[in-house]
Each structure stands twice: as structure tokens, then as C-alpha cells.
C-alpha positions in Angstrom: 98.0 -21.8 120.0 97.0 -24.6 116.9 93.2 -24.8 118.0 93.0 -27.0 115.0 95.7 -28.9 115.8 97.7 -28.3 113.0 100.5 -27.4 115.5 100.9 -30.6 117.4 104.3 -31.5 117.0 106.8 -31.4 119.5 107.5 -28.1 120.4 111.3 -27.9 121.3 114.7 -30.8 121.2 115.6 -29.7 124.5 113.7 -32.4 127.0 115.1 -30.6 130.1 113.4 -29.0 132.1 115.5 -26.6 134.9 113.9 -25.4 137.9 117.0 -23.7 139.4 116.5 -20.0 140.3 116.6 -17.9 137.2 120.3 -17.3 136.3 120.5 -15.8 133.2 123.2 -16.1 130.4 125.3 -13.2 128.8 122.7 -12.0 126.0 123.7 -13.6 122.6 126.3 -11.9 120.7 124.5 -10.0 117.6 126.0 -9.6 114.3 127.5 -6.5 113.5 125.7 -4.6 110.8 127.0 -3.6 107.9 128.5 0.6 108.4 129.9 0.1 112.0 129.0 0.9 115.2 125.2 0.9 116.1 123.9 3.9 117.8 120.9 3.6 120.4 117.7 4.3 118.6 116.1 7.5 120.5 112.8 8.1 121.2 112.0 9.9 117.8 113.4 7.0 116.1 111.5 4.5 117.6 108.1 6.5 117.1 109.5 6.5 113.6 109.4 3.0 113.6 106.3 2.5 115.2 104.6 4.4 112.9 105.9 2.4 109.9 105.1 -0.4 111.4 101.8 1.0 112.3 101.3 1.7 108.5 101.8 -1.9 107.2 105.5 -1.8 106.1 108.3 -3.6 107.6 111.5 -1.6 109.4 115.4 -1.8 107.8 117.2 -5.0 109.3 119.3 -2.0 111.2 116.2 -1.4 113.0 115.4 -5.0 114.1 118.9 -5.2 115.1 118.4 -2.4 117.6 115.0 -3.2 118.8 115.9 -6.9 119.9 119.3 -5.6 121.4 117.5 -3.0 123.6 114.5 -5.0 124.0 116.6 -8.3 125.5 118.2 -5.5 127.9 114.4 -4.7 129.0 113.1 -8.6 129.2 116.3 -9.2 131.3 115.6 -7.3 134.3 111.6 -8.6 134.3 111.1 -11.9 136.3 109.5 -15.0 134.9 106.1 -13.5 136.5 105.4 -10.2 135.8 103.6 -7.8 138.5 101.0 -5.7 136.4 98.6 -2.8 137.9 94.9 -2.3 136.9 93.7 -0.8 134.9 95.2 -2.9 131.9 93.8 -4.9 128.8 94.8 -8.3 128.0 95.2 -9.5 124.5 95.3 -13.0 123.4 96.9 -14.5 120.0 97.6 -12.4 117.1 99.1 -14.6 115.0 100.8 -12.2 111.7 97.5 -10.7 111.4 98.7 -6.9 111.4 95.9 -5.1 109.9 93.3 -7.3 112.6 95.8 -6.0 115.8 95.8 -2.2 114.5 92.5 -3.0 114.1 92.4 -3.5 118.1 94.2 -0.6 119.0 92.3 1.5 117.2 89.3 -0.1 119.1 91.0 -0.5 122.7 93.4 2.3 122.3 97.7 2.6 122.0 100.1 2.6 124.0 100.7 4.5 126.2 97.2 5.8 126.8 96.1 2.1 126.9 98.4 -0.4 129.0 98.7 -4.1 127.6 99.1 -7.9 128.7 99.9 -9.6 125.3 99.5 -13.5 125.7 102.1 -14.5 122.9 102.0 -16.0 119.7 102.9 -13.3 117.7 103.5 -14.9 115.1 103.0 -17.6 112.2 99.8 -18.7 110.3 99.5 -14.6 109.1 100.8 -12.9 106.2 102.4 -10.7 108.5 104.5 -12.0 111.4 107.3 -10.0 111.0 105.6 -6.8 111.6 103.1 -7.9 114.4 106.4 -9.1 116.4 108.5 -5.9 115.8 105.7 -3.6 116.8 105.0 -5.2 119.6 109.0 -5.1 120.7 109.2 -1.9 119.7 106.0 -0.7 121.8 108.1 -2.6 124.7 111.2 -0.5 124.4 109.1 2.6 124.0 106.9 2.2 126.5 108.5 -0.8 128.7 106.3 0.2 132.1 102.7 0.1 129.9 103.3 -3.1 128.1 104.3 -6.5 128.9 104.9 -9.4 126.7 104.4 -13.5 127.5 105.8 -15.9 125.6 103.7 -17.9 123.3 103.8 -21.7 122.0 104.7 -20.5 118.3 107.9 -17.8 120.0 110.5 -20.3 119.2 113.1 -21.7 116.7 111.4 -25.4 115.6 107.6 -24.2 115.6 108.5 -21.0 113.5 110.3 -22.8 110.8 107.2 -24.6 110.2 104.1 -22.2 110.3 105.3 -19.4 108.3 107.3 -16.6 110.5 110.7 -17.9 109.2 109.6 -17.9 105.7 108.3 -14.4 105.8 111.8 -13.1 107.1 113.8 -15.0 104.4 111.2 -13.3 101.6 110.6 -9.6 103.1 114.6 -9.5 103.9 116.5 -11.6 102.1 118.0 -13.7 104.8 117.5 -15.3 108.0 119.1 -12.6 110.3 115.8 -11.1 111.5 114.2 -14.3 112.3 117.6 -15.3 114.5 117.3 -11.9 115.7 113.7 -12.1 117.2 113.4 -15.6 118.5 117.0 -14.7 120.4 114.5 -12.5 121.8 111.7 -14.2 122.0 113.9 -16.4 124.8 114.0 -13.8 127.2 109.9 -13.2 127.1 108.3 -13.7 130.5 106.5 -16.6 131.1 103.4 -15.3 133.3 101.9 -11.8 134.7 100.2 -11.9 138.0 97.6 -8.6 137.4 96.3 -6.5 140.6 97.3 -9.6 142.7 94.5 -11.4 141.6 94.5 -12.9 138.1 97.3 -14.8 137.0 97.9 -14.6 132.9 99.8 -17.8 131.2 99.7 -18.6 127.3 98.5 -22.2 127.1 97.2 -23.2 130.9 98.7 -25.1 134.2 101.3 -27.9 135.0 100.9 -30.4 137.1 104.5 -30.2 138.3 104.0 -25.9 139.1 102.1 -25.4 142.5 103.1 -21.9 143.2 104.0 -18.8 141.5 107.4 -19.2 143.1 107.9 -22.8 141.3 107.3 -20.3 138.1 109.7 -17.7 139.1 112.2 -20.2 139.4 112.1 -22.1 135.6 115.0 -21.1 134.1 113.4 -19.8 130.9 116.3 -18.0 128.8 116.1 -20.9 126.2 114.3 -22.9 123.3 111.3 -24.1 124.6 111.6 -27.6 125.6 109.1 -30.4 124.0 108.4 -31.4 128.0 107.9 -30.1 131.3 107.0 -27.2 133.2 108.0 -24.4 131.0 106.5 -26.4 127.9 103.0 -26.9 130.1 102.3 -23.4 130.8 102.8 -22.5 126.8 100.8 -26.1 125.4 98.1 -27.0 128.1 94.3 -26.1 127.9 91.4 -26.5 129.8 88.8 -29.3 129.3 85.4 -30.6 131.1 87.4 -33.4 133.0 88.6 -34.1 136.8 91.9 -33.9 136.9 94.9 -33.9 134.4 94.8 -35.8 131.1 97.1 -36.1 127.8 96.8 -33.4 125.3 96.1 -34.5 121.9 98.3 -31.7 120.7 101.6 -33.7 121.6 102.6 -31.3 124.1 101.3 -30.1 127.6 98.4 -31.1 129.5 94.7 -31.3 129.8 93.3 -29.8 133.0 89.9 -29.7 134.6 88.4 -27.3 136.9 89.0 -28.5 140.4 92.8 -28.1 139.1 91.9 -24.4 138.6 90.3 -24.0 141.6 93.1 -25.5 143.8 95.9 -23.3 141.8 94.0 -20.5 142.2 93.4 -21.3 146.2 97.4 -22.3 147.1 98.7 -19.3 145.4 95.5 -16.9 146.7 94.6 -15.6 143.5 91.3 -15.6 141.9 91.4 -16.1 137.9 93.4 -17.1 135.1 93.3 -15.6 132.0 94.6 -17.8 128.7 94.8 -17.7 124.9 96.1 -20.6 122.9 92.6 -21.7 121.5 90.5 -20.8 118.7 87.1 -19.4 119.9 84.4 -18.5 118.0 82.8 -15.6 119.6 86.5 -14.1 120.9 86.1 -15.4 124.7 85.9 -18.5 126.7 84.7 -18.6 130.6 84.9 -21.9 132.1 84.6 -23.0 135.9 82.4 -20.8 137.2 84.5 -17.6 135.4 87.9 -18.5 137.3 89.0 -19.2 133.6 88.8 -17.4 130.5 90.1 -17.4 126.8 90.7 -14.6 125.4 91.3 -14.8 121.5 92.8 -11.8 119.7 92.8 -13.1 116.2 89.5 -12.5 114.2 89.0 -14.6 111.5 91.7 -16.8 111.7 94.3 -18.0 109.0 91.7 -15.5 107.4 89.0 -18.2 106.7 87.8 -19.2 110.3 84.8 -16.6 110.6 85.4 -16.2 114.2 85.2 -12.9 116.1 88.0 -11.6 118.2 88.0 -9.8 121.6 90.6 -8.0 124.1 89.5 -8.2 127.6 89.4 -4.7 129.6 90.2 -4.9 133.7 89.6 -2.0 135.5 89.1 0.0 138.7 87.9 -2.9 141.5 88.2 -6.0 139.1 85.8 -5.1 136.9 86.0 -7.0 133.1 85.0 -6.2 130.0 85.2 -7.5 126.9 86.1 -5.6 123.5 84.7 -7.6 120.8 86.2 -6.7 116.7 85.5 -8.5 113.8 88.6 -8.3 110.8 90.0 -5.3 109.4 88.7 -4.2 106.1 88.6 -7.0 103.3 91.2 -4.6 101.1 94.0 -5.5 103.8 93.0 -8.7 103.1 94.4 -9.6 99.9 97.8 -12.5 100.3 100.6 -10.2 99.9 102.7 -10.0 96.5 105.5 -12.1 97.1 106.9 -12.6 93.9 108.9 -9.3 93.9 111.4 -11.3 96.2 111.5 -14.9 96.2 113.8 -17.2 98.1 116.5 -18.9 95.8 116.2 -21.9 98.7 113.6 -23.9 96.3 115.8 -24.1 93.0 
């Protein structure tokens, strides 16, 4: 999310919005690399990987190439609405700040010991989007039954070439291929996870043309985010302290209050929702009695905010609990050099 509104624009061209059952297209055609034919990365390899990416550096274009090929072949078979057992912990926005999610796992455990419902937004606003996103794909094609991935606001084409995440490919790789090759794959990201049959788990909030889960599962959803709509609602809208729905001041999605909660919640016979999308200062939101909650993932935001960040735990019979971390160590800190490889695109 832009809790400071910096992200208001529209958020896709595309004004559609389909809500035929989920028929997907053939998975985009990648780019042969250069030296042939690409092998399937095995296990080892992809612990190799993680392990880089673990340490701070970025993977060989190769690598991307293979992760977001296997990893579109994963997202495919998973419905718009995930199904996710307890125990599990949920993570909210990361936004490029690597160090602050290694940070997390280190607090909250890996994968696979530790099972995960990320919320999205990966990426932007960090000095490091390009890593957060690939080690979270590549924890998915590791480990596909331990983590599952939504799709953020900032997972697409327009809002990336704005806040930062294109930029970073074209400087740490030269090009644009591995910023084509990951918001291909951001399109196939689900949209919602339904957790223990009881807490539903969206990126931005509600819409007031979605009802039922089953209105969700049938968005077609392989696609650029449009700027309006159902798809675009559940990515853009947040809660507020009104009756009802009202217009977002971010230019996209809704405003909803809590007797829309509570009747979502009732029709579909759940009994929480769990969001990111919003800045908050002590790492987690309840609202409506504790049917709502934002979970924030990204301590001291754009590195100047001050906020604390916090991953929330569900276990055994429902029981929550939050993991509260401050930022990594001020020595990961430091802007990253990028004069070494700078982008010929502003002579």
C-alpha cells in the first residue's frame, strides 16, 4: 500500500473488470536465454539461490528466468482464494526492504519450519525490490505447500515503473528483462487466502460489488491490474470509522466501515479479515471489535518512518499473536552504491 498517499494514481489502463469463471491463458512466452536450452533448477540449486538471496546479493538473470517459469506453473494450479491450514503466520508489506524481512525470519522462523501468508507488495519504495520478490518466488517453488503469495497494489506494470522496482532491475541487470519477467508473474498471484475456514486474507480490503468468496473465485485475475472494479477493490480499499462505503482518497478502491465487515464476514460464515496496505505505527491495526486487523511488515518505512513492524502468528484453536521487530541493523542501512552501473536511459 501508499499509506501516505504517494501512490494514488490509477493503478492499471485496463477499466474492465471480468467476473467469468477463471479461465486462464497459455503462460507468456519467455525469452530464450542466451546458451540454449534451460534446464529445471533442482532442489540444490534453488537452496543455492535462496541462500544468496538470503545473504543480500541478487541471482544471475538465468536464475530469475527459471524461478518465474516454474513459479507461474505453481500460481496456475492455485485458485483466486487460497485454502491455508493453521498453524501459519501472516506477513503484511515488505516493500524492497530485504535486510527488515530476513530480519523477520530470523524472528518468526523460515520456511519450511515456519509456514507463510504474504499479503503482497513486495516491492517498490526499498533499495531492494528485486531481491525481496525473487526470494519470496523462490521460497514458493521450494516450498509451494508452506507458502502462499497474494498479490499486492504495487505487483503490477504501471505502479512499478513509478516507485522504484523497475529502476532497480534496469541498474542491478542491465535491462528490463527481470522486471518483465516478474510482474508476468506477478499476474498469476492469488488474490485472497481463506485460513482454517475462518479468516479471510486480502491485500487492500472489500468491494462492494464481491459478496461471496465465490464472486472472488470467479474474477478472472491473469492480467494487469485494472484501475476499477472488483479485482482493483480488494488490492486499493481500506477500512475507515464510517457506515457504509465511501470514495478513497487514493484514486483507487473504496472506503469501508465496520457494519460492511460484519456482514461480509456473516454471508460468507467467516470470522476475520486480516489486511496490509497501510502504514501503522506500532506494526498492527484491530478495528471493529477485532474482526479486522492490519498487519504491517515493513519497519521503518522508506527507511525514515520510525514505525515498528509485526507478523501475526495463528495457531492451534485460533489463537493470534503478534511478532513485533524493529529494522535490521543501521549498517544494512546505508542507500546502496549505484554508481558502479548506471542506466544510459538519462543521457
Amino acid at each position: 500500500g501508499d499509506p501516505h498517499g504517494g501512490g494514488r494514481g490509477r493503478c492499471g489502463a485496463s477499466a474492465s473488470t471480468a467476473t467469468s469463471p477463471r479461465r486462464f491463458p497459455p503462460a507468456p512466452r519467455r525469452a530464450a536465454m542466451p546458451g540454449g536450452k534451460m534446464a529445471s533448477a533442482t532442489a540444490n540449486e534453488l537452496e543455492g539461490w535462496i541462500e544468496t538471496l538470503y545473504s543480500g546479493k541478487c541471482i544471475p538473470e538465468n536464475a530469475v528466468l527459471q524461478l518465474c517459469k516454474k513459479a507461474t506453473e505453481i500460481l496456475m494450479e492455485e485458485g483466486n482464494v487460497v485454502g491455508v491450514p493453521i498453524p501459519v503466520t501472516i506477513v503484511g508489506d515488505i516493500h524492497g526492504q530485504l535486510h527488515d524481512l530476513i530480519e523477520l525470519f530470523n524472528i518468526a522462523g523460515k520456511c519450511p519450519d515456519t509456514n507463510f501468508v504474504f499479503l503482497g507488495d513486495y516491492v517498490d519504495r526499498g533499495y531492494y525490490s528485486v531481491e525481496c520478490a525473487t526470494l519470496v518466488v523462490a521460497l514458493k517453488v521450494r516450498w509451494p505447500s508452506r507458502i502462499w503469495l497474494l498479490r499486492g497494489n504495487h505487483e503490477s506494470r504501471q505502479i512499478t515503473q513509478v516507485y522504484g522496482f523497475y529502476d532497480e532491475c534496469l541498474r542491478k541487470y542491465g535491462s528490463t528483462n527481470v522486471w518483465r519477467l516478474c510482474t508476468e508473474t506477478f499476474d498469476y498471484l492469488c488474490l485472497a487466502a481463506v485460513i482454517g475456514d475462518q479468516l479471510l486474507c486480502v491485500h487492500g480490503g472489500l468491494s462492494p460489488t464481491l459478496d461471496t468468496l465465490d464472486q472472488i473465485r470467479e474474477l478472472q485475475r491473469v492480467q494487469e491490474p485494472p484501475h476499477e472494479g472488483s479485482m482493483c477493490d480488494l488490492m486499493w480499499s481500506d477500512p475507515d470509522d464510517i457506515h457504509g462505503w465511501g470514495i478513497s482518497a487514493r484514486g483507487a478502491g473504496y472506503v469501508f466501515g465496520g457494519d460492511i465487515v460484519q456482514q461480509f464476514l456473516h454471508t460468507n460464515d467467516l470470522r476475520k479479515i486480516a489486511r496490509s496496505h497501510q502504514l501503522v505505527m506500532e506494526g498492527h491495526k484491530w478495528m471493529f471489535d477485532e474482526r479486522l486487523v492490519t498487519v504491517w511488515s515493513a519497519p521503518n518505512y522508506c527507511y525514515r518512518c520510525g514505525n515498528v513492524a509485526s507478523a501475526l502468528e495463528l495457531e492451534g484453536s485460533f489463537e493470534t499473536r503478534f511478532q513485533t521487530f524493529e529494522a535490521a541493523p543501521p549498517k544494512f542501512r546505508e542507500v546502496p552504491n549505484f554508481s558502479s552501473r548506471s542506466p544510459d536511459y538519462f543521457l
